[in-house]
N, C-alpha and C positions, 0 to 999 in steps of 0.2 A: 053157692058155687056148684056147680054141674060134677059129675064124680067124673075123674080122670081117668084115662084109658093108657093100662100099660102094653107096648109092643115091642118087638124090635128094631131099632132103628135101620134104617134104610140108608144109602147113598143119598138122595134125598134131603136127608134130615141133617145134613155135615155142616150146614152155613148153620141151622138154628141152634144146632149142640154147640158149635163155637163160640152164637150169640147167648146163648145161656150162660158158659162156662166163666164168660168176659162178668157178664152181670151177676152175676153168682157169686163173683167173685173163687174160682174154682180155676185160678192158674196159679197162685202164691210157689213161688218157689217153686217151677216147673221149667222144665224148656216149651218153648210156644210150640204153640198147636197148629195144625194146617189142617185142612181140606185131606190132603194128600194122607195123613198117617190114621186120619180116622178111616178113611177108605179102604185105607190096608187093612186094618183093624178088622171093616164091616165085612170086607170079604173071604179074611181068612177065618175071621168067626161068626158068622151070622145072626147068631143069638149071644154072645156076648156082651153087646150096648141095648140096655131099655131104655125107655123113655117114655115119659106122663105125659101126653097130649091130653088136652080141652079144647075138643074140637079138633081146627087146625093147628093150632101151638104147641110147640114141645115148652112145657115147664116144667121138669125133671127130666135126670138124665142118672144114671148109674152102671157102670161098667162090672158084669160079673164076670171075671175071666176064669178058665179054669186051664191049666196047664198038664193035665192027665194026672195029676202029684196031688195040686195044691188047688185049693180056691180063693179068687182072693177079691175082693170087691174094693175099686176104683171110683172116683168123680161121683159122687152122690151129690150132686146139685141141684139145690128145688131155686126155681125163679122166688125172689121176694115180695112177689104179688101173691103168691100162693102158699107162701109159706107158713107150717102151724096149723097146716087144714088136712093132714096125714100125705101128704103125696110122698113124703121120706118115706115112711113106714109102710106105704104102699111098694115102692118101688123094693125097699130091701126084701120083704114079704117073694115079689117075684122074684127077685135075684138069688133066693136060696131054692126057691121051688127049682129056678133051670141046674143048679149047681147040684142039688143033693139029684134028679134025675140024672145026672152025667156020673154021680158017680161022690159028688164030694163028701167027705165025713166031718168037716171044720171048714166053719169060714172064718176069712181074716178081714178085716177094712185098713184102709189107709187113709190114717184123720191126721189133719196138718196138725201142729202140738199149740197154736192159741185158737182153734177152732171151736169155742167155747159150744155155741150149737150145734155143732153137729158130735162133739161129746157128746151131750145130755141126748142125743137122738141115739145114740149106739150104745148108751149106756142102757136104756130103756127098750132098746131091742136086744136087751141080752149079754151084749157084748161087753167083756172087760180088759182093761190095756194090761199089755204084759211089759211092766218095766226092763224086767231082765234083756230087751231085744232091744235093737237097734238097727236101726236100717241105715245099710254104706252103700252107695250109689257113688258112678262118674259117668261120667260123656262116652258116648262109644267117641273113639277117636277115627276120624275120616284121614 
């Protein structure tokens, strides 16, 4: 395999992130994804969403957002064609390099709780889960 190339994602890139995320399986208990909210996303933050192309193909994808406060890393999704060949490890690598530049002193990730793989990948990047927290989430209400 040819080494992947991490950038940031584009407008462009919103149909493949979405066909990644589907095949990645990377929507489990999520509200669905549009075109429209990644765009929001790509243009209020522009370096926010990376992404592993080979070539033309995005096969990864990771969200490092940073809120001026917090940093927090989102959607780390490697395609299963590629996976186990470092494109994770690649992609979180850049995700702290833009985070601690902007400012961050901790990052956080958001791992589903039977995400057996992508544990062992955040584990091995350092990261350890903090039982004592919990995350409450609702619907913004329309």
């Amino acid at each position: 395999m040819a080494d992947p190339v991490v950038r940031t994602a584009t407008p462009a890139d919103t149909a493949a992130l979405l066909a990644l995320w589907e095949v990645a399986r990377e929507n489990d208990a999520r509200p669905a994804d549009s075109i429209e909210a990644i765009d929001r996303l790509v243009a209020r933050d522009p370096d926010a969403v990376l992404v592993a192309v080979l070539g033309e193909r995005v096969v990864g994808s990771i969200i490092a957002g940073w809120d001026g406060w917090r940093a927090h890393l989102y959607r780390l999704a490697v395609h299963p064609d590629v996976r186990r060949r470092g494109v994770g490890r690649l992609l979180v690598a850049a995700a702290a390099v833009r985070l601690e530049a902007v400012g961050a002193t901790r990052l956080d990730a958001m791992v589903l709780e039977h995400n057996a793989l992508g544990h062992a990948l955040w584990r091995a990047e350092g990261f350890t889960a903090q039982p004592q927290w919990r995350r409450w989430v609702r619907p913004v209400r329309s």
